[in-house]
gemmi code that builds the backbone of each chain (N, CA, C; Angstrom):
import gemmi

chains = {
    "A": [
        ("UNK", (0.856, -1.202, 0.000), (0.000, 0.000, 0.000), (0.885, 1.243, 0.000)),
        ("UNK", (0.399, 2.316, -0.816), (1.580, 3.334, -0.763), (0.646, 4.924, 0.025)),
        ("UNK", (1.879, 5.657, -0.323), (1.738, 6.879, 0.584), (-0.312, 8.026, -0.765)),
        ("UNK", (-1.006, 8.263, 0.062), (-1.857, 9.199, -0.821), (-1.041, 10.367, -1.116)),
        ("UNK", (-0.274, 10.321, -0.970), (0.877, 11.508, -1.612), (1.515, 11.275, -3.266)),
        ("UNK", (1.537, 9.885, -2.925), (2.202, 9.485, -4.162), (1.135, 9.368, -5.376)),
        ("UNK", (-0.194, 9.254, -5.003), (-1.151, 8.978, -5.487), (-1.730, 10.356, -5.741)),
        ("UNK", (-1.521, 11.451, -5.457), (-2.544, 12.616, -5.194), (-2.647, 13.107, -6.695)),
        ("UNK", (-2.420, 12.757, -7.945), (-2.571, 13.461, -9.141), (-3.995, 13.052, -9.920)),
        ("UNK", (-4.039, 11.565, -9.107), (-4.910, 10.824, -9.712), (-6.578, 11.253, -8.861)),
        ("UNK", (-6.651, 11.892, -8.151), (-7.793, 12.679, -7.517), (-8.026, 13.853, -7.929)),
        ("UNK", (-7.273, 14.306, -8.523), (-7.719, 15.893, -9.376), (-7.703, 16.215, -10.785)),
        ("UNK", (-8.535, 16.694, -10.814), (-8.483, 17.348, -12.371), (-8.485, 18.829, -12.901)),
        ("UNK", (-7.604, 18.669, -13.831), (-6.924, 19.832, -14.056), (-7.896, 21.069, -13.853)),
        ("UNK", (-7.625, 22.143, -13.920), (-8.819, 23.643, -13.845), (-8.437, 23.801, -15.711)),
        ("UNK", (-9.246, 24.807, -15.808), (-9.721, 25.138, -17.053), (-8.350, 25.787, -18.179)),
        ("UNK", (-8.772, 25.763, -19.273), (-7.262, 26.091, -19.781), (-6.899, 27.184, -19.936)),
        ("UNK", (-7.428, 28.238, -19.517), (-7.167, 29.600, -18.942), (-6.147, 29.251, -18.202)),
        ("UNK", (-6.742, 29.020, -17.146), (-6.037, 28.804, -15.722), (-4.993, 27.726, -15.938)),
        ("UNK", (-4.956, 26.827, -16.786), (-3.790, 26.140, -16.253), (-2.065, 26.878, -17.510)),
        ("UNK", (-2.505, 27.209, -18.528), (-1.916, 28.571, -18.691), (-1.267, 29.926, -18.249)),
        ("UNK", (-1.945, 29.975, -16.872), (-2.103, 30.810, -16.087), (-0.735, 30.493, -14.753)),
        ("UNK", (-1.103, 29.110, -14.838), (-0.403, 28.659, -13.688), (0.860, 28.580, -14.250)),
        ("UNK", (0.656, 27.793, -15.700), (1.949, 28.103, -16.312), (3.068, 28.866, -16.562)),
        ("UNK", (2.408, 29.810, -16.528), (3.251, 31.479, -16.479), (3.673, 31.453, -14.951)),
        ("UNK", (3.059, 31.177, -13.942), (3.201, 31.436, -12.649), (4.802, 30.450, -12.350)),
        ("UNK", (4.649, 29.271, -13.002), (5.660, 28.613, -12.558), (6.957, 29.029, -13.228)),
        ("UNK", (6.403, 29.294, -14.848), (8.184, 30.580, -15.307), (8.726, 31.517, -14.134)),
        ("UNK", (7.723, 32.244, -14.463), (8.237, 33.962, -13.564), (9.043, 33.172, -12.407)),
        ("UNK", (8.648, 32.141, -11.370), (9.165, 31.349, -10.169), (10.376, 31.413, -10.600)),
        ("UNK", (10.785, 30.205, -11.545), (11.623, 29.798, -12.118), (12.730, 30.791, -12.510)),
        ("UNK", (12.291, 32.142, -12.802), (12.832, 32.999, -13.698), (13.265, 33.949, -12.012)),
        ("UNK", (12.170, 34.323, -11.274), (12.874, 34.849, -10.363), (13.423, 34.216, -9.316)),
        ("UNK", (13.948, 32.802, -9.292), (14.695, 31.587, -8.565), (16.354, 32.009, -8.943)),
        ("UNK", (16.174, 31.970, -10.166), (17.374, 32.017, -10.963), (18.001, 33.017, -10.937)),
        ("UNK", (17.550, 35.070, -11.018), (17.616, 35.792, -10.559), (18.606, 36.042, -9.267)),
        ("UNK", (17.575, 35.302, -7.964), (17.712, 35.274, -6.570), (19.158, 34.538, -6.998)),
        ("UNK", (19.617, 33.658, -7.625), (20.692, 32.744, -7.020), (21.735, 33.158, -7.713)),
        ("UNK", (21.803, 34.124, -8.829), (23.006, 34.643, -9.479), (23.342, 35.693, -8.603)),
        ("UNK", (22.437, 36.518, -8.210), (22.559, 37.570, -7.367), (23.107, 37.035, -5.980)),
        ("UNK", (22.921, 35.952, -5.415), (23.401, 35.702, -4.382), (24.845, 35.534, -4.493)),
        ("UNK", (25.378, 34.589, -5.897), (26.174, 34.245, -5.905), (27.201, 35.310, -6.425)),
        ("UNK", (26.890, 36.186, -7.034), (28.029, 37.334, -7.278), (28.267, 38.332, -6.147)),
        ("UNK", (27.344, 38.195, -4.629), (27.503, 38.917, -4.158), (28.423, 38.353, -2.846)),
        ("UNK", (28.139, 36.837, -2.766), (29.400, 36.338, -2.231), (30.612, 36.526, -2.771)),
        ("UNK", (30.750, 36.770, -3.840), (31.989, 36.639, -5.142), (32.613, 37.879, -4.488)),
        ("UNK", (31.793, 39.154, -4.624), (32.154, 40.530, -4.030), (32.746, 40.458, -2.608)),
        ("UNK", (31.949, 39.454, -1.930), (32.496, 40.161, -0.146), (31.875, 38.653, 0.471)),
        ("UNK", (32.964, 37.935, 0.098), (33.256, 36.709, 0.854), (32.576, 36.737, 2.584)),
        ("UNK", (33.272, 37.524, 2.994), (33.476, 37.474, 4.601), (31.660, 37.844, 4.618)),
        ("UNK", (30.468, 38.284, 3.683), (29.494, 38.349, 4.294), (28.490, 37.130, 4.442)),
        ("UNK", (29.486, 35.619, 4.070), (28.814, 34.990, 3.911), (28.281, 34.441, 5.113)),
        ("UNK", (26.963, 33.831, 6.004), (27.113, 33.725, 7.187), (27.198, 32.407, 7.012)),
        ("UNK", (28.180, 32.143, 8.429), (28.331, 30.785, 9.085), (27.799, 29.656, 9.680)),
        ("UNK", (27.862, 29.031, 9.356), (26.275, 28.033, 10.017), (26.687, 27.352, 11.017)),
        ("UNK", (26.414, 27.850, 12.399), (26.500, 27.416, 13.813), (25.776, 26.130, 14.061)),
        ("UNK", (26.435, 25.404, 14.741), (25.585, 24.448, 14.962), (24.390, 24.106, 15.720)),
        ("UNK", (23.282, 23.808, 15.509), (22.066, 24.085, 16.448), (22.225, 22.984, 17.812)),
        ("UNK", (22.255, 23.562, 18.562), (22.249, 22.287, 19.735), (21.571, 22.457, 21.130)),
        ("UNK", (20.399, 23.138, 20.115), (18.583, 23.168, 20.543), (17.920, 21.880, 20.402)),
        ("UNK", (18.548, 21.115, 19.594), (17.734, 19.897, 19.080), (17.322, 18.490, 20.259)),
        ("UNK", (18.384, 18.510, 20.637), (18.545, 17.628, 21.781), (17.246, 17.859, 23.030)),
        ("UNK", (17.010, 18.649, 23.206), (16.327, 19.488, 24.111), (14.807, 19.662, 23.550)),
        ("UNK", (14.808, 19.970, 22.204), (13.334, 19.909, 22.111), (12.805, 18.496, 21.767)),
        ("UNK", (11.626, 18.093, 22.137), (11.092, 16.770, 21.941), (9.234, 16.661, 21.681)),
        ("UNK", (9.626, 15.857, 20.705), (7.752, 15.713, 20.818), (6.718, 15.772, 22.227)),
        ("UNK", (6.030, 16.769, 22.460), (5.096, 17.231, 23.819), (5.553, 17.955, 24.571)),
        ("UNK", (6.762, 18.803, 23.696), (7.197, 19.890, 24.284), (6.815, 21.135, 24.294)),
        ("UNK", (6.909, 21.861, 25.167), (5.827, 23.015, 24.637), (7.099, 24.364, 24.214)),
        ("UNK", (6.895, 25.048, 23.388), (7.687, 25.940, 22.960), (6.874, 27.137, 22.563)),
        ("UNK", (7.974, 27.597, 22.289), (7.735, 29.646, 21.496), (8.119, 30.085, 21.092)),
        ("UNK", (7.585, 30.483, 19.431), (8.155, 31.132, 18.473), (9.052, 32.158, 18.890)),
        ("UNK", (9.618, 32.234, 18.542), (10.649, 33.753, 18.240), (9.888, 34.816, 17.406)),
        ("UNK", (10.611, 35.895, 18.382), (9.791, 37.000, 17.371), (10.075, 37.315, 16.178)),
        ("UNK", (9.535, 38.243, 15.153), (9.660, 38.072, 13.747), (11.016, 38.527, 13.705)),
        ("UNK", (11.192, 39.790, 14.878), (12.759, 40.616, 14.311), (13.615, 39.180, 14.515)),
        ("UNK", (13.438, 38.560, 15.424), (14.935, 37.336, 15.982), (14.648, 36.320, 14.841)),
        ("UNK", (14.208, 36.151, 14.441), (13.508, 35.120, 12.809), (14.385, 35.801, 11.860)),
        ("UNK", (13.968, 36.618, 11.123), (13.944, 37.359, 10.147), (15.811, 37.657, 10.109)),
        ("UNK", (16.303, 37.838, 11.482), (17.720, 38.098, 11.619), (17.958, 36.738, 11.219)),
        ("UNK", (18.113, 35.925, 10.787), (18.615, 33.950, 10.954), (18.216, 33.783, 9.248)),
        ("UNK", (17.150, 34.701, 8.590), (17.253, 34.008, 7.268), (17.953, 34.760, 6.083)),
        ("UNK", (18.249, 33.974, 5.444), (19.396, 34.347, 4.368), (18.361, 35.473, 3.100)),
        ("UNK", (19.455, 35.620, 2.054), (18.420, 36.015, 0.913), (17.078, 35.674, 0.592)),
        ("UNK", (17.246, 34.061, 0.479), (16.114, 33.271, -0.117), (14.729, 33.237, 1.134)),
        ("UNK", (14.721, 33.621, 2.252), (14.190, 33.600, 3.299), (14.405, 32.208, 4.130)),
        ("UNK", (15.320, 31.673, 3.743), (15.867, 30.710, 4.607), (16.549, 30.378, 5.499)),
        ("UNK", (16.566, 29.397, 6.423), (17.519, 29.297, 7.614), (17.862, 27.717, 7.311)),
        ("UNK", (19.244, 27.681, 7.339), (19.656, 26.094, 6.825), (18.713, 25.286, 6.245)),
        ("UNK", (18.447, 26.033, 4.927), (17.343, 25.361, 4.048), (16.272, 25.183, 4.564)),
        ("UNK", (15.974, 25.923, 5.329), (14.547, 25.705, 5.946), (13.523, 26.863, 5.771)),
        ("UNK", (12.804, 26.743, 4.723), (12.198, 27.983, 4.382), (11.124, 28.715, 5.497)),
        ("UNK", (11.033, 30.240, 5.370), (10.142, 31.051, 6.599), (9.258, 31.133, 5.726)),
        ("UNK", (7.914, 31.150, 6.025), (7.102, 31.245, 4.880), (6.230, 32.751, 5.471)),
        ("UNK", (5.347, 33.661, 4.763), (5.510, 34.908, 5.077), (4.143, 34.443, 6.284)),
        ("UNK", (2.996, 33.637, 5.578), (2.068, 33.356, 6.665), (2.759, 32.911, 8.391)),
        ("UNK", (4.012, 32.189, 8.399), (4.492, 31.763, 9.556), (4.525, 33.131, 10.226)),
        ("UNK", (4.496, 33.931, 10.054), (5.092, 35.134, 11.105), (3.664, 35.086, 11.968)),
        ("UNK", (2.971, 35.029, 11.443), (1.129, 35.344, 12.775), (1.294, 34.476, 13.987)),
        ("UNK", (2.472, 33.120, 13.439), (2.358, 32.748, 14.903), (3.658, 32.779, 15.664)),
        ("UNK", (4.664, 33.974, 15.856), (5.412, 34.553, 16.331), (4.889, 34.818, 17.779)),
        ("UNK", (5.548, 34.406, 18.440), (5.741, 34.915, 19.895), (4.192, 33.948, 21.124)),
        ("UNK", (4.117, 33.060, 20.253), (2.909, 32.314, 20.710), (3.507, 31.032, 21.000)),
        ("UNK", (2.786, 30.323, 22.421), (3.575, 28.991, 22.425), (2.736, 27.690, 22.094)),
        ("UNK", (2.594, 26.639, 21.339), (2.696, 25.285, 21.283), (3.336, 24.351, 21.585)),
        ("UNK", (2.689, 23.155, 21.082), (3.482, 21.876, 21.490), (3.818, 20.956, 20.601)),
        ("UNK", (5.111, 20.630, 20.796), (5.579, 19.863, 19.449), (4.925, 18.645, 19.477)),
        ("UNK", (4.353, 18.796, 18.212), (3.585, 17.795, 17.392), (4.785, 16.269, 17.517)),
        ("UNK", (5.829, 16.432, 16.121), (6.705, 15.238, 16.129), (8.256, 15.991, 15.603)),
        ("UNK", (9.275, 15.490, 15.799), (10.561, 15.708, 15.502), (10.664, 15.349, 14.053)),
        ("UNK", (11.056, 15.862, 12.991), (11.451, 15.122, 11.344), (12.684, 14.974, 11.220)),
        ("UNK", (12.529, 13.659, 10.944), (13.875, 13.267, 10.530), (13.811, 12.674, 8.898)),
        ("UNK", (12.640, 12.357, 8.434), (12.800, 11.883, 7.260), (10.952, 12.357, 6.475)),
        ("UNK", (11.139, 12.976, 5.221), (9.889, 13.278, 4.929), (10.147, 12.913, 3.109)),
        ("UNK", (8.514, 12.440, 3.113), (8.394, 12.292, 1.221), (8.501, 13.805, 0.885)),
        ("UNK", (9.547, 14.171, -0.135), (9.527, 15.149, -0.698), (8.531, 14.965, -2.146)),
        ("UNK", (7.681, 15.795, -2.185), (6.912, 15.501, -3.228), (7.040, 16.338, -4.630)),
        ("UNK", (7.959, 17.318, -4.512), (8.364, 17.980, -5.553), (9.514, 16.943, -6.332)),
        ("UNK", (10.341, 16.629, -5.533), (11.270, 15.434, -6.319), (10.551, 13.761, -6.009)),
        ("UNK", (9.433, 13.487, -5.669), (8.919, 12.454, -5.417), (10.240, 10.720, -4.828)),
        ("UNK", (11.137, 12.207, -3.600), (11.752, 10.403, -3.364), (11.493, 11.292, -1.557)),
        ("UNK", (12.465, 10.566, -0.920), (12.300, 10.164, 0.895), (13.698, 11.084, 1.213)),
        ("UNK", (13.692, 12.233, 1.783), (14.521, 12.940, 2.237), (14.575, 12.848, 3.585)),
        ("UNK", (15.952, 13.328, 4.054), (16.156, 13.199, 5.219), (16.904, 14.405, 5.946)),
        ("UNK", (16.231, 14.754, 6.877), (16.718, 16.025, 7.760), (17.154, 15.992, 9.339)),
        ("UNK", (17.398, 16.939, 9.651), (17.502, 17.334, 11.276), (17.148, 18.816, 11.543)),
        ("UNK", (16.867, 19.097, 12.606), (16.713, 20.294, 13.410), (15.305, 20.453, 13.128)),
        ("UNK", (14.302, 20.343, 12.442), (13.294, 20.200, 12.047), (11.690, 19.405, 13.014)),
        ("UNK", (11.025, 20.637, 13.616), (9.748, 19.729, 14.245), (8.868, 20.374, 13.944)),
        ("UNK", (7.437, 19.591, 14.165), (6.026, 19.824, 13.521), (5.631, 20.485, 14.985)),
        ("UNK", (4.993, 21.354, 14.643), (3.727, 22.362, 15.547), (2.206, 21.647, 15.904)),
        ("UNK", (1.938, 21.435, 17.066), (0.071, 20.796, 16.973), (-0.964, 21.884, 16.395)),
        ("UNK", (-1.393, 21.906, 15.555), (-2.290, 22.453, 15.343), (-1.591, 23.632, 14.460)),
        ("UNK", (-0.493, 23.814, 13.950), (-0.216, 24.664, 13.642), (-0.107, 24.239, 12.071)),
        ("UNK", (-1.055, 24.406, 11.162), (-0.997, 23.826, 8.974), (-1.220, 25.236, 8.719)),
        ("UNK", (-0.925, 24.834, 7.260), (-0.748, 25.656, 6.307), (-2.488, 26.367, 5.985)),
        ("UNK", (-2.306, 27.472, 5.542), (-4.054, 28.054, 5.167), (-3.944, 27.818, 4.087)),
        ("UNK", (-3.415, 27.572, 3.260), (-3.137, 27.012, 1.871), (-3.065, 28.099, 0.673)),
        ("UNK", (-2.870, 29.618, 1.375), (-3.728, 30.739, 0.913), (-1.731, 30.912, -0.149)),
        ("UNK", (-1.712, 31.360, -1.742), (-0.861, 31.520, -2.068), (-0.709, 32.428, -3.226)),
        ("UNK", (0.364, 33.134, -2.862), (0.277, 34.480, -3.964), (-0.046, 34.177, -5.133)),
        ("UNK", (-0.813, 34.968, -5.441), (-0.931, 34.694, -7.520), (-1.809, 33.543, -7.462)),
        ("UNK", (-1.912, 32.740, -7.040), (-3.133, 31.469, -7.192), (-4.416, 32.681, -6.669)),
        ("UNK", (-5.539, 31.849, -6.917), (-6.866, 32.388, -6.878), (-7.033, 31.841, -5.503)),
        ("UNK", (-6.701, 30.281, -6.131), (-7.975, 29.441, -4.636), (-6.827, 29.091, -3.886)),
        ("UNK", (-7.051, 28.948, -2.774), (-5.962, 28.200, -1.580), (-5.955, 26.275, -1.972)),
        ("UNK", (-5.564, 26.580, -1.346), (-4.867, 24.537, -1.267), (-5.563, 24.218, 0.223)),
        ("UNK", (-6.362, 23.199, 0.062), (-7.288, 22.689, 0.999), (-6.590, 21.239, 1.959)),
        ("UNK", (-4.920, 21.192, 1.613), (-4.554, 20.332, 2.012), (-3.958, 20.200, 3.664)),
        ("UNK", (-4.026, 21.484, 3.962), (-3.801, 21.686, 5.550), (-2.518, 20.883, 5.753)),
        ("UNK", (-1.152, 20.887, 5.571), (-0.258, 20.343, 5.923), (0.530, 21.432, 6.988)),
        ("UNK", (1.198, 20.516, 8.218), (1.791, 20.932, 8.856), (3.256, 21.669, 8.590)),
        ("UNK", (3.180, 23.171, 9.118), (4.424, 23.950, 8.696), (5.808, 22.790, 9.143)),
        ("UNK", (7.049, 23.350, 8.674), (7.947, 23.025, 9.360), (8.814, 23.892, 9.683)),
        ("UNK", (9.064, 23.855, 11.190), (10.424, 24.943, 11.932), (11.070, 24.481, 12.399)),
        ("UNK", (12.072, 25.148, 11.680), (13.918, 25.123, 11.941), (13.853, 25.106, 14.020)),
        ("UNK", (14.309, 23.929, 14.538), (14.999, 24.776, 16.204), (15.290, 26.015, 16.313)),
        ("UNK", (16.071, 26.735, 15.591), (16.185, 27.629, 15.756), (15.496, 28.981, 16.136)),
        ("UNK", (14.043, 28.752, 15.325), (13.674, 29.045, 15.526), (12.263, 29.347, 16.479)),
        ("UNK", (12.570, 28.809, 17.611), (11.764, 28.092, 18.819), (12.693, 27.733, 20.338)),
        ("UNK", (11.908, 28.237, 20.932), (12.809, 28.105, 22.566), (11.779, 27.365, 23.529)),
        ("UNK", (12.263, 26.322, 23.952), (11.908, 25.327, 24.619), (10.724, 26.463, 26.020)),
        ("UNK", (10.341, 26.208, 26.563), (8.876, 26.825, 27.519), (8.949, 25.341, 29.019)),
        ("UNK", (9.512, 26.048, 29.844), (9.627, 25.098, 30.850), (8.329, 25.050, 31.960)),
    ],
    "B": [
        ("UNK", (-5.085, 3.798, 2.516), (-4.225, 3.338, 2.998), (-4.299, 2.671, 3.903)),
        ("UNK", (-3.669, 1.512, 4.336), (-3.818, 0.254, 5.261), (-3.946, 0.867, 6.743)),
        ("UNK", (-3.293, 2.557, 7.270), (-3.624, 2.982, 8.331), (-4.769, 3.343, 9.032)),
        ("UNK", (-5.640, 3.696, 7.120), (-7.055, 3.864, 7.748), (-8.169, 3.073, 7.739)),
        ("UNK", (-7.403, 1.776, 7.866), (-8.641, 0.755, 8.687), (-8.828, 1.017, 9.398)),
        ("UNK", (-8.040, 1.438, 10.251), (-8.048, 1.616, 12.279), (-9.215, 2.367, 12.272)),
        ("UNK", (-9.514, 3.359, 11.733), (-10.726, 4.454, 11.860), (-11.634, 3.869, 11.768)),
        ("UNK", (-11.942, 2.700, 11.026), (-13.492, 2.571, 10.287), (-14.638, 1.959, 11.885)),
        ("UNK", (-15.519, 2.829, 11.693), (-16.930, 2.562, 12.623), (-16.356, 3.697, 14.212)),
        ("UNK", (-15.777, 4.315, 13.811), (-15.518, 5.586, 14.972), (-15.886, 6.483, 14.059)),
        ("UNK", (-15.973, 7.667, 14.890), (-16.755, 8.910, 14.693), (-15.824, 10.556, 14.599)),
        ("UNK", (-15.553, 10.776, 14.181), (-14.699, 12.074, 14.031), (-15.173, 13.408, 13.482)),
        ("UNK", (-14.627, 14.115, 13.405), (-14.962, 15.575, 13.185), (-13.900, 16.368, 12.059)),
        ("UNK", (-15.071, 16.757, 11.193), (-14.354, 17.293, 9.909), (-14.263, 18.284, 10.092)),
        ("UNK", (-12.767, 19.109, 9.711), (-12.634, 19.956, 9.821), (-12.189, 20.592, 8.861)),
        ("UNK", (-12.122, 20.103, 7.920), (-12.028, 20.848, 6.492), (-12.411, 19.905, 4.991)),
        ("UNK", (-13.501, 20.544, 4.197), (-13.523, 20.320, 2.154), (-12.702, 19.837, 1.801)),
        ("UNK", (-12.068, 19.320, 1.144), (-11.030, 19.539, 0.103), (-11.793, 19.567, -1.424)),
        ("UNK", (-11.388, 21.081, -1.684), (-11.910, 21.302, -3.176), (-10.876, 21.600, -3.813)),
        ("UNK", (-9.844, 21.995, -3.135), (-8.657, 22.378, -4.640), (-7.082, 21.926, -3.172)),
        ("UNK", (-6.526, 21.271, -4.436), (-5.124, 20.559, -3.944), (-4.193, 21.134, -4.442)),
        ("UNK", (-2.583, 21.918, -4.149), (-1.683, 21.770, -4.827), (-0.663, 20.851, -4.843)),
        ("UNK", (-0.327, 20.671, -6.171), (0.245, 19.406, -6.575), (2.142, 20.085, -6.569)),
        ("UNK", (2.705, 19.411, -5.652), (4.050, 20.270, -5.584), (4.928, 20.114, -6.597)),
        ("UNK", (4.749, 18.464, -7.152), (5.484, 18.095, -8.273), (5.345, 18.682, -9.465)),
        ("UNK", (3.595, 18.824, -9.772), (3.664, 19.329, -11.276), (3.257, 20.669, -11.242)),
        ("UNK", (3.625, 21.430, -9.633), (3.517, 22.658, -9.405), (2.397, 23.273, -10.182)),
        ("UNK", (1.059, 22.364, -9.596), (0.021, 23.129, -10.200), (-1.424, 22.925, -9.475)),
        ("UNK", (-2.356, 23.846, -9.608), (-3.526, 23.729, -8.546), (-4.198, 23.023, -9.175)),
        ("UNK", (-4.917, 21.758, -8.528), (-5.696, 20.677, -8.937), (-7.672, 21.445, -8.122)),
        ("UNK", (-8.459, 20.714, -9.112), (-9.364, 20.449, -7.972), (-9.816, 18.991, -7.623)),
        ("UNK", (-10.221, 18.697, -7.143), (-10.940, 17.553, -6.460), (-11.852, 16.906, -7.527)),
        ("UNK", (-11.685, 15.502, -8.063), (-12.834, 14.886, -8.683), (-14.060, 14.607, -7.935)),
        ("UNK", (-14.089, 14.344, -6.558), (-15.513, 13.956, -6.030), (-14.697, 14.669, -4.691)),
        ("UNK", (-15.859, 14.564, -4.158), (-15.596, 15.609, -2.022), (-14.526, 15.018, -1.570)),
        ("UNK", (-13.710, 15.331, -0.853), (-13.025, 14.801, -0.143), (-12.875, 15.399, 1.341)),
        ("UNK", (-12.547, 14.637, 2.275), (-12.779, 15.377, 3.752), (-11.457, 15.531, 4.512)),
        ("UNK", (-11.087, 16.330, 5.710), (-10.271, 15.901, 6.460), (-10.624, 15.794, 8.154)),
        ("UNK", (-10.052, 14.905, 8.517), (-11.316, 14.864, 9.428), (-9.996, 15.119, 11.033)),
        ("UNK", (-10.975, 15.536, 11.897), (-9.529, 15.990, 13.089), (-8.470, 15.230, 13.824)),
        ("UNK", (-7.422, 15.125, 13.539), (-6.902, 14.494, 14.411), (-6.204, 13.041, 13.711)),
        ("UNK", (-6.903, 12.841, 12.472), (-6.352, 11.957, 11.458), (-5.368, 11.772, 10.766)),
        ("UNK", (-4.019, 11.787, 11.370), (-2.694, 12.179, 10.653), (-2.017, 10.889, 10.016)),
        ("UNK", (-1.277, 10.801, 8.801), (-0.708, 9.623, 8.644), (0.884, 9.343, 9.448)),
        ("UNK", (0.665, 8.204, 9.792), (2.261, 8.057, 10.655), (3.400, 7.582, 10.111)),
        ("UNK", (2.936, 7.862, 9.093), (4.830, 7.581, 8.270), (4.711, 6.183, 7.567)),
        ("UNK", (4.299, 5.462, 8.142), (4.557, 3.975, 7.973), (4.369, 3.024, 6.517)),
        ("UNK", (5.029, 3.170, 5.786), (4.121, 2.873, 3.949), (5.296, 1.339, 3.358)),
        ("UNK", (4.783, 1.191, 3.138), (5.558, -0.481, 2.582), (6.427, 0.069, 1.166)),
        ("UNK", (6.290, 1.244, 0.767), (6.799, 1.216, -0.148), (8.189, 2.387, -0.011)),
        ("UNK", (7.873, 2.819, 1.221), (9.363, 3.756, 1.830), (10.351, 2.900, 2.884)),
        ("UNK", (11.525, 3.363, 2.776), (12.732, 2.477, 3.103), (12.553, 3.261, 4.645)),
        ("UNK", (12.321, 4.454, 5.068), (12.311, 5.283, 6.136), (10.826, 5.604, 6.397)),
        ("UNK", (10.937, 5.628, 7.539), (8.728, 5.868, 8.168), (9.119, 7.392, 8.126)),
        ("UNK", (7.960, 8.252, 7.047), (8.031, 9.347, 6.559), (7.506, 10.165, 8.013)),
        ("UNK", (8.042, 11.525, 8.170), (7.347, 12.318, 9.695), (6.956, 13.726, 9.002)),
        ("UNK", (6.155, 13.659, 7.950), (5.864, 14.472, 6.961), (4.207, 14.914, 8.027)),
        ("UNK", (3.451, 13.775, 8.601), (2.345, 13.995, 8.931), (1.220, 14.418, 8.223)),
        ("UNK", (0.652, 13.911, 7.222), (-0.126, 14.463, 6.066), (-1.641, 14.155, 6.940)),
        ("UNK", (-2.312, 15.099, 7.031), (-3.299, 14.290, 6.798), (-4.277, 13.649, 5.991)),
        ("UNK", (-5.049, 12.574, 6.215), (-5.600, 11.818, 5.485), (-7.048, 11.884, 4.741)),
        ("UNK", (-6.793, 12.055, 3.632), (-8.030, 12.379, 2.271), (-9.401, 11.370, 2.411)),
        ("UNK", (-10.814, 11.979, 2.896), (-11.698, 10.782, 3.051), (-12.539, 11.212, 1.922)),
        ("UNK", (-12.700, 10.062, 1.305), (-13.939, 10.731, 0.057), (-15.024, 10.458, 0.724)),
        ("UNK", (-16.276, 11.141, 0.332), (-17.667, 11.354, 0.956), (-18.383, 9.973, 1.170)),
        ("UNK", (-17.888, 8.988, 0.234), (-18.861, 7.612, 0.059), (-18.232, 6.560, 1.150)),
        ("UNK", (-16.773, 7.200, 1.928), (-16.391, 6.433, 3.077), (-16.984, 6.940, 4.445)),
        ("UNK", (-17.861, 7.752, 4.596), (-17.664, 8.553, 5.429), (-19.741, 9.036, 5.926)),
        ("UNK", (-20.383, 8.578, 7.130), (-21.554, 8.687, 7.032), (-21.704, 10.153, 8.204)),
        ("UNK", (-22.979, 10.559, 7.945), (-22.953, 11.884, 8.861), (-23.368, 11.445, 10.059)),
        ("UNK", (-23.324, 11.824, 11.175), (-24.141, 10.927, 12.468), (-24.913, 12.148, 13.003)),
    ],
}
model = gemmi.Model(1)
for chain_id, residues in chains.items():
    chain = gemmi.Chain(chain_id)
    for i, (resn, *xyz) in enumerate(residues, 1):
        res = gemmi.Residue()
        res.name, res.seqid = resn, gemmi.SeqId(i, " ")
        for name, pos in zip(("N", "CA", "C"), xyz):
            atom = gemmi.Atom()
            atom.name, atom.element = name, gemmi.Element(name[0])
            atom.pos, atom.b_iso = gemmi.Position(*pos), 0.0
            res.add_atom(atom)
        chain.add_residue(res)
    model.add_chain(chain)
structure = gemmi.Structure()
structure.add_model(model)
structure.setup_entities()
């Protein structure tokens, strides 16, 4: 029996050919301003080496655990930790994550290994835990309709301090 | 999926439609061929015969309307 992830193409049908035209263009411009973002990054390391930042080791991880209760960081202490791309050791901030800044939950589960479904194989991570109650609104720029799939965000340790 | 036998003849609470999906792979918004539900608290646990590692992705799980009675 396999994952409904792997299966999820076969439950939908396409939107109209406006729109999937539409989407089409949406995924260039991405593409086009991906590519942008990463030349620019990379000539600007080229320029001034020393601004590249260093990646400390997180050793928050140990410490946080599934039924732990924690608390976001605020947006300024966030926002200081992500790079160009809005990332923190590949761990993307997404702009909806900021509403739940400075609020505490409880860790859902620790990730160590997730189906990536953009490259459809089994990746594997660290520093990485799920929020209870804390999914996606599915709400996304330039799309019309949201995504009704409610998946759980994922945050970097880093960005989260254990709540004793 | 073989996890959601465990559910069948318990009672849960939907908490969200599913009318439109995005598809990450072919980076594109789907809608739904027939209803689909999500119901609370219904998460998948990784566990799939066809992954080498139990995934901690936590998806939750897609009920179409004809599995699913109102009480």
């Amino acid at each position: 029996m396999s994952c409904q992830l792997t299966n999820i193409p076969e439950i939908g049908i396409e939107k109209s050919l406006s729109y999937r035209y539409y989407q089409k263009l949406i995924k260039l411009l991405q593409k086009i301003n991906g590519k942008v973002l990463f030349i620019r990054i990379k000539l600007k390391r080229m320029m001034s080496p020393s601004s590249t930042k260093l990646l400390s080791k997180s050793n928050n991880f140990s410490q946080i655990k599934a039924g732990d209760i924690v608390k976001v960081k605020t947006k300024k202490e966030i926002q200081g930790m992500l790079d160009e791309r809005g990332k923190h050791k590949g761990c993307s901030f997404i702009g909806r994550m900021y509403e739940y800044c400075g609020n505490n939950y409880t860790v859902l589960k620790e990730v160590n290994y997730f189906f990536d479904e953009a490259k459809q194989k089994m990746c594997k991570c660290k520093n990485i835990v799920l929020l209870e109650e804390v999914t996606c609104s599915g709400k996304q720029k330039l799309f019309f309709e949201s995504c009704d799939r409610s998946c759980f965000y994922f945050w970097h340790i880093d960005w989260l301090e254990k709540i004793d | 999926m073989e996890q959601m036998w465990e559910y069948c003849g318990s009672k849960f609470i939907v908490i969200k439609f599913v009318n439109n999906f995005f598809d990450e792979h072919k980076y594109k918004m789907f809608k739904t061929h027939s209803p689909l539900y999500i119901l609370d608290g219904l998460i998948c646990n990784g566990v799939v015969d066809t992954f080498d590692h139990r995934c901690d992705h936590s998806c939750y799980f897609l009920w179409h309307e004809k599995w699913l009675e109102k009480t």
